[in-house]
N, CA and C of each residue as an Amber inpcrd file, in Angstrom:
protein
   249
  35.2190000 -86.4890000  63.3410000  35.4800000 -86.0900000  61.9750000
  35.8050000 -84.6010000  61.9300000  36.4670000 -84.0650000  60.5890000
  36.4550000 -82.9650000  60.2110000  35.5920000 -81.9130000  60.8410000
  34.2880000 -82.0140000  60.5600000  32.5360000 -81.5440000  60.2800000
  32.4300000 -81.4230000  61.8150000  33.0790000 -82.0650000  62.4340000
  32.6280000 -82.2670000  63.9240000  33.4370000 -81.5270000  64.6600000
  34.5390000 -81.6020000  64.3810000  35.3720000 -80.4620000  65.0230000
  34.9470000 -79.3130000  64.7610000  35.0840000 -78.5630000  63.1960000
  34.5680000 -77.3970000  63.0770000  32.9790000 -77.0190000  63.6420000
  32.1940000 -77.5620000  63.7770000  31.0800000 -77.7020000  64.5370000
  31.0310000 -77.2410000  65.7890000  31.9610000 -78.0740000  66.5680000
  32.1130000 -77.9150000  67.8970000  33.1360000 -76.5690000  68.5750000
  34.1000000 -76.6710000  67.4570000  34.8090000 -75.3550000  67.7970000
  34.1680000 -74.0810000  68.4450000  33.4270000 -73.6680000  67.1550000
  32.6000000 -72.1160000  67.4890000  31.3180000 -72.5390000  68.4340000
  31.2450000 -71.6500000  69.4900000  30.0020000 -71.8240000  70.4800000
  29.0540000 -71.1390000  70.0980000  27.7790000 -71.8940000  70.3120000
  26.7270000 -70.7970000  69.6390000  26.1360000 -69.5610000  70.2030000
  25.3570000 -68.7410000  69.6030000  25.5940000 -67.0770000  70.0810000
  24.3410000 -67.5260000  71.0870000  23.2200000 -68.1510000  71.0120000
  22.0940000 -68.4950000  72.0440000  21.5630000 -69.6250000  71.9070000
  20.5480000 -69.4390000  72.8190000  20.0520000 -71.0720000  72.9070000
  19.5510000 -71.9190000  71.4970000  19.1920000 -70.6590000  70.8420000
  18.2290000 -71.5770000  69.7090000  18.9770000 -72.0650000  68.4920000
  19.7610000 -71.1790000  68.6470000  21.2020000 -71.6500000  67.8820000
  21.8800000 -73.0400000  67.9990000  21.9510000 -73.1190000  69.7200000
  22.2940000 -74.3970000  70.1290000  21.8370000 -75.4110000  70.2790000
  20.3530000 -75.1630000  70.1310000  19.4840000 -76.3910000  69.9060000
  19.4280000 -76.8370000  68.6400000  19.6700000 -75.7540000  67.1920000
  19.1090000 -76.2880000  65.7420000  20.2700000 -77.0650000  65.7580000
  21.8130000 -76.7260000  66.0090000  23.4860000 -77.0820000  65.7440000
  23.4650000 -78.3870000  66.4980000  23.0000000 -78.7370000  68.0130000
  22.6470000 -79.9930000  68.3860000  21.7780000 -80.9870000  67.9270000
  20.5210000 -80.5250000  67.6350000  19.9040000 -81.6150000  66.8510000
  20.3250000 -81.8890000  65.5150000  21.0550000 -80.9250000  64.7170000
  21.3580000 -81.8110000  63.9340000  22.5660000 -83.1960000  64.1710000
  23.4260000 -82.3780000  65.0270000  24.3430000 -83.6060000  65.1050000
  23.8540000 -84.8170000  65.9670000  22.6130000 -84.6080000  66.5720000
  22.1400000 -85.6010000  67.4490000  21.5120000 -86.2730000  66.0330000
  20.6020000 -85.9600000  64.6180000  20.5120000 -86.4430000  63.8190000
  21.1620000 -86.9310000  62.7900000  22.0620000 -86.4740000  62.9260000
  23.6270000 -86.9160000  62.0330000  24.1490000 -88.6320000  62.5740000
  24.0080000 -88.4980000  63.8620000  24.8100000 -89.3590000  65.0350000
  23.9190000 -90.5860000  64.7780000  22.4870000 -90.4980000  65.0470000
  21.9240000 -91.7710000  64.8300000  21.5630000 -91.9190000  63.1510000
  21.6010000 -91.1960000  62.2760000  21.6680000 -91.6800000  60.9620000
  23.2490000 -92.4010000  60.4030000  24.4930000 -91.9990000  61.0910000
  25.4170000 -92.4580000  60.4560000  25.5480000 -93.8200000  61.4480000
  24.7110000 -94.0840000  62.3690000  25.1300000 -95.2580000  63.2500000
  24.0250000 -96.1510000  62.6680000  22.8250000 -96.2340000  62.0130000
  22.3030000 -96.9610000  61.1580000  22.4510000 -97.0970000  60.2200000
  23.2030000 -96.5310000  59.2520000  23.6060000 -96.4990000  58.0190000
  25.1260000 -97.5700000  58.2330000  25.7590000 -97.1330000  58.9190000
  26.9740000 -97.6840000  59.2920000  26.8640000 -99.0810000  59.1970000
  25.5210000-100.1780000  59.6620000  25.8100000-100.8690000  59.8890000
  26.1240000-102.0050000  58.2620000  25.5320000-100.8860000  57.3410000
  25.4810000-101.7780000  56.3760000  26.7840000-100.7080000  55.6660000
  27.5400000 -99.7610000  55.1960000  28.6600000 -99.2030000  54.6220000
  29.5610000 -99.6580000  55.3620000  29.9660000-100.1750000  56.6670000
  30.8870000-100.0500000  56.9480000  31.3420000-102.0960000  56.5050000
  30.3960000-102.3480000  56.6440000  31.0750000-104.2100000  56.1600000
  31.5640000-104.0060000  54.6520000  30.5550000-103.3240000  54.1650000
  30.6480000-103.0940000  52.4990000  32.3300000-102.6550000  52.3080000
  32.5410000-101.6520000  53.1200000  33.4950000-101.0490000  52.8190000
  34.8620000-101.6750000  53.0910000  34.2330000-102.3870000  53.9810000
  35.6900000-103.7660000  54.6260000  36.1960000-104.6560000  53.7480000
  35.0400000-105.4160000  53.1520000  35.1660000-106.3910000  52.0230000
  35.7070000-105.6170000  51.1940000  35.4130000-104.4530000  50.7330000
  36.2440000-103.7830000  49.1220000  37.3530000-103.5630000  49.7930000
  37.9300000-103.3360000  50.9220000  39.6310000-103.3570000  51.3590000
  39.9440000-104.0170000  51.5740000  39.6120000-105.4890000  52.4630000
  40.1740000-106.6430000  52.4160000  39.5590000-107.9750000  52.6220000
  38.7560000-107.9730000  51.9140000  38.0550000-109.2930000  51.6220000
  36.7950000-109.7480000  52.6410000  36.9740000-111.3100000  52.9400000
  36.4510000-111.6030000  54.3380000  36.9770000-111.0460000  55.3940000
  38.5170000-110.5890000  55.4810000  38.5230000-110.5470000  56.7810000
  38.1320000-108.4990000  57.0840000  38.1950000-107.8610000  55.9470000
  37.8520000-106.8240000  56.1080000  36.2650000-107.0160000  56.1920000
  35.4170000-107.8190000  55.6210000  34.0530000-107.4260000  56.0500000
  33.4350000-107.4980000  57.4400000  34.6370000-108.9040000  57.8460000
  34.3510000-109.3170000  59.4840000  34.4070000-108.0050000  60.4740000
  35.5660000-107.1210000  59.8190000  36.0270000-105.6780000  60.8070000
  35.0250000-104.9540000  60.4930000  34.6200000-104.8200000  59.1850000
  33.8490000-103.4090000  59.2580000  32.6600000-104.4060000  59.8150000
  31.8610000-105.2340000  59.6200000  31.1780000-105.6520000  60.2820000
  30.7290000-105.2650000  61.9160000  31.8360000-105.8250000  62.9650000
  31.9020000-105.1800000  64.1420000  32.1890000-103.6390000  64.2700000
  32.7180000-103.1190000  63.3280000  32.8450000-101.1180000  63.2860000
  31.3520000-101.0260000  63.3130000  30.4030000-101.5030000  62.2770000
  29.0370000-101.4320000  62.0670000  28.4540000-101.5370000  63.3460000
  28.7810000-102.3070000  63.6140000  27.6090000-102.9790000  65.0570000
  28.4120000-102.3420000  66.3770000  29.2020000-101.4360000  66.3760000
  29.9450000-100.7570000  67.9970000  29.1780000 -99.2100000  67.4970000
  28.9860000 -99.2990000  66.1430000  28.5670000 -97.8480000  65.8220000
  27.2660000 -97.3440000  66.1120000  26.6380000 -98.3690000  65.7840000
  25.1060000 -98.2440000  66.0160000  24.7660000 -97.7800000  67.7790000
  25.8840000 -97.9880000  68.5970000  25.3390000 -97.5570000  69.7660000
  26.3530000 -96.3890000  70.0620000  27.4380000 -95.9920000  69.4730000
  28.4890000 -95.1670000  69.5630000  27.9510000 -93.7230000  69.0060000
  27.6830000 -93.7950000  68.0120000  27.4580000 -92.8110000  67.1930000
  25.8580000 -92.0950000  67.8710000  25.2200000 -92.7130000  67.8530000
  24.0010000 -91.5530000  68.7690000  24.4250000 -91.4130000  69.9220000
  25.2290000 -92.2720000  71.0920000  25.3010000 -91.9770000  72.1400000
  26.2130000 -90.3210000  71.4190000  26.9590000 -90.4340000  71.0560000
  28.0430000 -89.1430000  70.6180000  27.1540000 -88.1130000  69.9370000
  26.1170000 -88.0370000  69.3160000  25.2700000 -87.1460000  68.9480000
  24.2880000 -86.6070000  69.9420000  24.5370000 -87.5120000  71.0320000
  23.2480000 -87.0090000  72.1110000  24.0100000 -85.9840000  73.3700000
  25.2150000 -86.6630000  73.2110000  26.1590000 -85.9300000  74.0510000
  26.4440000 -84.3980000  73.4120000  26.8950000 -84.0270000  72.0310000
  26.7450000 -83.2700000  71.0380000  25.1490000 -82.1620000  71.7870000
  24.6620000 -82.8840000  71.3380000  23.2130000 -82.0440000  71.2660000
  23.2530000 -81.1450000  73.1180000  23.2630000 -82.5010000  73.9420000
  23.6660000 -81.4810000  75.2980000  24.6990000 -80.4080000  75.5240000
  25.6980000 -80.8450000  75.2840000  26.7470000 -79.8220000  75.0710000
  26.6270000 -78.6600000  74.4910000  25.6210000 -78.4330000  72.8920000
  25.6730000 -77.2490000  72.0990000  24.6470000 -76.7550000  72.2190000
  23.7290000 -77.5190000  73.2770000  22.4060000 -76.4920000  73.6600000
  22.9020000 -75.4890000  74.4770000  23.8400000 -76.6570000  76.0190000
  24.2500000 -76.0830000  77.0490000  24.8300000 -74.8610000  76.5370000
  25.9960000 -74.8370000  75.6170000  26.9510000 -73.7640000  75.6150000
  25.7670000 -72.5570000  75.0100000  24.8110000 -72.8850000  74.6400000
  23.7630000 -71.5020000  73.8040000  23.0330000 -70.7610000  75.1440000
  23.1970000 -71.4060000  76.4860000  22.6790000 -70.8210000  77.2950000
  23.3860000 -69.3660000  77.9850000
């Protein structure tokens, strides 16, 4: 996303920096991958019916393991770079 790029762009000035800027996106990552599983069917059906709930459905359920793995990766990365 947007939020994530600009995030990731600027490196942080030290470690502790890079730990608050990582955990959040490590908390971002597994809140939008549990949340996901129920907005993203919702959001399928209001675009295209059954067969959009079936998609966001599976978006839901690839997210739930996508999205923290990508926040955990996040969190290593923006500690690392604070070192």
């Amino acid at each position: 996303t947007i939020e994530r790029n600009n995030d990731l762009k600027k490196a942080p000035r030290h470690v502790g920096e890079g730990l608050a800027r990582g955990g959040k996106r490590l908390v971002l990552g597994v809140y939008r991958g549990v949340t996901g599983i129920f907005t993203d069917p919702y959001q399928g059906a209001r675009r295209g019916g059954v067969g959009g709930f079936v998609r966001g459905l599976g978006v839901g359920i690839a997210g739930v393991v996508v999205k923290p793995v990508v926040g955990g990766v996040d969190f290593v990365s923006l500690t690392m770079q604070g070192i």
